[in-house]
C-alpha positions as CSV (number, residue, x, y, z in Angstrom):
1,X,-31.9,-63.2,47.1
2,X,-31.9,-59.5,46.0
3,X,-34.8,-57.1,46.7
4,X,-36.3,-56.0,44.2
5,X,-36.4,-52.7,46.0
6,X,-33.9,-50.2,44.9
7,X,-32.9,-46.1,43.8
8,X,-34.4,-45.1,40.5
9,X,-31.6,-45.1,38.3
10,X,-31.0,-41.8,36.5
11,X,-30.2,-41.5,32.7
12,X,-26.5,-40.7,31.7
13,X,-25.6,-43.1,35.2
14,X,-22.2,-44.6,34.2
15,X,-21.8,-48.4,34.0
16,X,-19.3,-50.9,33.5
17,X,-19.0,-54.3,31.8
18,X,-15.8,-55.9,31.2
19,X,-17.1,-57.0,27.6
20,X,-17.7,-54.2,26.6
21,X,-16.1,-51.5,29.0
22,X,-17.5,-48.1,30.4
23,X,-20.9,-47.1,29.4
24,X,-23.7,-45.2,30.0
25,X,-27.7,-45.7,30.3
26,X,-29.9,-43.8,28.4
27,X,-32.8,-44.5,29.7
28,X,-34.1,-44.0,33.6
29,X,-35.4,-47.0,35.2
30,X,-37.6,-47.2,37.2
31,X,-38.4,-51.2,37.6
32,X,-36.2,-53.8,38.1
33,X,-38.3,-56.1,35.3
34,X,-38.0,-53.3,32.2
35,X,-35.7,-52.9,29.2
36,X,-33.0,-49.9,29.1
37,X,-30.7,-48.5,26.5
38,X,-26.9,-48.8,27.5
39,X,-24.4,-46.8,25.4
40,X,-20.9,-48.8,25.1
41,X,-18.2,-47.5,22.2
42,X,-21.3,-45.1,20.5
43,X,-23.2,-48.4,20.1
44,X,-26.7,-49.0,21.3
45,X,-27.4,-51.9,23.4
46,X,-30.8,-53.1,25.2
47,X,-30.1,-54.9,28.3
48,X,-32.4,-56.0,31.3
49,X,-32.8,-53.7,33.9
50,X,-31.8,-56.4,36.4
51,X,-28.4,-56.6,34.7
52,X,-27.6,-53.3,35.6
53,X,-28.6,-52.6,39.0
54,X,-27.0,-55.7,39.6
55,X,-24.1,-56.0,37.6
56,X,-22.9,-53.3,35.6
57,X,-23.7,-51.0,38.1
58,X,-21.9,-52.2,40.9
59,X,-19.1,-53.3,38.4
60,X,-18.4,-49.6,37.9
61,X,-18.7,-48.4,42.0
62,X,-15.9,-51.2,42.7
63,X,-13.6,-49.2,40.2
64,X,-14.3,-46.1,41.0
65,X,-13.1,-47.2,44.5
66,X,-10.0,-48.3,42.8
């Protein structure tokens, strides 16, 4: 199980998803249970919080490694 413990995650933090590719958050977050704004192709999209920190996010640190 995850913790729900984790960094504050800055606004303008990259992300990835394949769907959708590269993007960007617009929104801090600050809890693990909130909404944030993700920028993909100049389109808005609202996504859980959880589905960053522990999807998109990581998605983009394993291909920056690349």
């Amino acid at each position: 199980m995850m913790s729900t413990e984790f960094k504050v995650i800055q606004p303008t933090t990259t992300v990835y998803c394949p769907e959708r590719g590269e993007g960007w958050t617009l929104t801090g977050i600050t809890d693990i249970n909130e909404k944030t704004s993700v920028m993909f192709n100049g389109k808005r999209f609202t996504v859980d919080a959880r589905e960053v920190v522990e999807i998109l996010l990581p998605n983009q640190l394993a291909r920056a490694e690349q």
